[in-house]
C-alpha positions in Angstrom: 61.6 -79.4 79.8 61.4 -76.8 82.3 59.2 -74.0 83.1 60.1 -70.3 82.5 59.8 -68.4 85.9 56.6 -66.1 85.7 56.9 -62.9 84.6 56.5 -59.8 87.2 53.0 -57.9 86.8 53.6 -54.8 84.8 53.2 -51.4 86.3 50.9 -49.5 83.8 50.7 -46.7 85.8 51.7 -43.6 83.8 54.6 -42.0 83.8 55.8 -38.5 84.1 56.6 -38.6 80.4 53.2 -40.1 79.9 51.2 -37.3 80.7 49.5 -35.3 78.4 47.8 -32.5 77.7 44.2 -33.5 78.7 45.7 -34.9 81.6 47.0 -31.2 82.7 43.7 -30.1 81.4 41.3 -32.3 83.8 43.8 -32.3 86.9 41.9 -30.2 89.7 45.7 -29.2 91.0 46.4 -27.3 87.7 43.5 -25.4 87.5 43.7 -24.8 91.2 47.2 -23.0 90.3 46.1 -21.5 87.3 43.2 -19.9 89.0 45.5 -18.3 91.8 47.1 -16.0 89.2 45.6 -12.2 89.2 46.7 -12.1 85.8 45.5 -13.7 82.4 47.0 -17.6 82.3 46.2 -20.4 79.9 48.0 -23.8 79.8 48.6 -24.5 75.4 49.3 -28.3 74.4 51.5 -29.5 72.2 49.3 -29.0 68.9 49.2 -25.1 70.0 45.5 -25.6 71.7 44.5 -24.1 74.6 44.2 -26.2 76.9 42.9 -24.2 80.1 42.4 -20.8 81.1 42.1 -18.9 84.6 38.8 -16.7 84.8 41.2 -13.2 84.3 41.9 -15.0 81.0 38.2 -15.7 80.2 37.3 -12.1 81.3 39.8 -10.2 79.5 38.7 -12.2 76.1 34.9 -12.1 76.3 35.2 -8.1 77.5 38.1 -6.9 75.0 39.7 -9.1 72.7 41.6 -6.4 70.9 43.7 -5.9 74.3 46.0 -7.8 73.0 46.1 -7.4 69.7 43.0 -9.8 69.7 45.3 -13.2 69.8 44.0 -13.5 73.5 40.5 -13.8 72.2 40.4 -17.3 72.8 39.1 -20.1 74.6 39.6 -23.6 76.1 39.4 -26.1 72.1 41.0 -22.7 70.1 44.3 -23.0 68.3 46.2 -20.3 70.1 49.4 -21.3 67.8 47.4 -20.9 64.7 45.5 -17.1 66.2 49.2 -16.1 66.7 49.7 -16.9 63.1 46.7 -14.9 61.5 47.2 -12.2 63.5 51.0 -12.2 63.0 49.9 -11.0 59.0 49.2 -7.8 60.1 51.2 -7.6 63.9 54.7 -8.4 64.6 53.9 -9.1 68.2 51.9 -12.0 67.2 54.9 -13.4 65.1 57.0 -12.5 67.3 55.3 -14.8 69.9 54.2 -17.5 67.4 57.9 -18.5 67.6 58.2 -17.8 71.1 55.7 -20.5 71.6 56.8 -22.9 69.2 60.1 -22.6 70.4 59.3 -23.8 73.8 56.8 -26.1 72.7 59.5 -27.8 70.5 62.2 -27.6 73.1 64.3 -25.3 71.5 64.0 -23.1 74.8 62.5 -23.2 78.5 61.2 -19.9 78.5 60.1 -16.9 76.5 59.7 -13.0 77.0 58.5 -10.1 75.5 56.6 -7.1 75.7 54.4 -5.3 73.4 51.9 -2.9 73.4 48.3 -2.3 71.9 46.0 0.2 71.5 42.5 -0.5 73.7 39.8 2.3 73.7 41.8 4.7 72.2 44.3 4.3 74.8 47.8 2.7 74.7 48.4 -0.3 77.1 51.4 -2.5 77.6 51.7 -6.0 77.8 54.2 -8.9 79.2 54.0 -12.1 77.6 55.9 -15.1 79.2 55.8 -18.5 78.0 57.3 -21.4 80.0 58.0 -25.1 78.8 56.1 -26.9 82.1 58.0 -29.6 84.3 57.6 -32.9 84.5 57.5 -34.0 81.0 54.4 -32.2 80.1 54.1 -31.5 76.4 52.5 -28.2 77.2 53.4 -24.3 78.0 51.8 -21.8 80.4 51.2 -18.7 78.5 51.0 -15.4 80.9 49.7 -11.9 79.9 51.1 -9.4 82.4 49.5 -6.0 81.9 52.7 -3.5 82.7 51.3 0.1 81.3 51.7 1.3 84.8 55.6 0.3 84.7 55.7 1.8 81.1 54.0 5.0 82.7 56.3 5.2 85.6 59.0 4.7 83.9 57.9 7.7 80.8 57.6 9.5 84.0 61.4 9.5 85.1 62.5 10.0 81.7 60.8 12.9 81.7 62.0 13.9 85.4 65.3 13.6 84.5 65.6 16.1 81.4 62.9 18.4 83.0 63.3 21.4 86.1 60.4 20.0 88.4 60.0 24.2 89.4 60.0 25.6 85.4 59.2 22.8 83.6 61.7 23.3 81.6 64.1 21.2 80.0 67.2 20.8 82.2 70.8 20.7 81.5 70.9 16.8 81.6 68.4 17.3 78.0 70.7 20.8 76.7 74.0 18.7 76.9 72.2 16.2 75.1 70.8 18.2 72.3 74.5 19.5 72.2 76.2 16.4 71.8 74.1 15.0 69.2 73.9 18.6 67.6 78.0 18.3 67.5 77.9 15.1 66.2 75.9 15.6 63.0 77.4 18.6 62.5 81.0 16.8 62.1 79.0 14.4 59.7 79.5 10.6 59.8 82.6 9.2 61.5 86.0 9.2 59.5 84.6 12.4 56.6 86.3 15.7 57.4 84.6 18.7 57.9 
């Protein structure tokens, strides 16, 4: 009888598929990078917990957690997925992101956009929302909120500009051949009826 060779020593070292949640969560790298963002950042695992948050983040949702249709409002522990959901009963935003984050989270898709607005103080503000599936085999997503009201502003602004005589304020003839054309238009009645 002979003797089987041994066998090699196993590497036990994880893997990038390996990684987890926690493992993003303790990593002094991550929250290095989360930190650097200006705007509000949180890491969500797998389950749809937040798993860290940058101190914009933090400071938005302990100073007004109705910026955001108060889904933001939470912390490190908090099931983001599951604030998206009660919210989502009364906001379509918060649907609306719900399965923008379970959609990367499952796979479905790398990356998810939208923008929406909300009322803070009385006063309407704008609001990016980007979810991306992380590399590496990371069962997580980094959720961004981008506030864009001065894009939104702006942009009211050259709408405005471009219908309006900057001397008069009046409306220009950009806005009268407009009102014209849709004055025409419902005054033929829908397409294919005769007059």
């Amino acid at each position: 009888m002979s003797a089987l060779p041994p066998e090699p020593p196993v590497d036990e070292s994880p893997t990038e598929g390996d990684l987890t949640a926690h493992d993003v969560a303790t990593s002094p790298a991550v929250q290095a990078v989360v930190d650097a963002f200006a705007h509000e950042v949180a890491v969500v695992g797998a389950d749809g917990r937040i798993v860290v948050t940058n101190l914009p983040w933090e400071e938005r949702s302990a100073a007004e957690p109705e910026a955001h249709g108060a889904w933001v409002d939470a912390t490190p522990g908090d099931d983001y997925l599951a604030a998206l959901d009660v919210s989502g009963a009364s906001h379509a935003a918060a649907r609306e992101a719900a399965a923008g984050l379970r959609a990367v989270l499952g796979g479905g898709v790398g990356r998810f956009d939208m923008e929406y607005g909300a009322t803070v103080d009385a006063e309407q503000r704008y609001v990016e929302l980007s979810i991306a599936h992380l590399p590496g085999g990371v069962p997580a997503a980094l959720v961004t909120h981008v506030d864009v009201t001065w894009r939104e502003s702006l942009e009211h602004q050259l709408a405005h500009r471009a219908t309006t005589d900057p001397l008069t304020g009046l409306p220009n003839r950009v806005l009268l051949d407009d009102r014209l054309l849709q004055a025409l238009a419902a005054a033929s009645g829908p397409p294919g009826s005769s007059p």
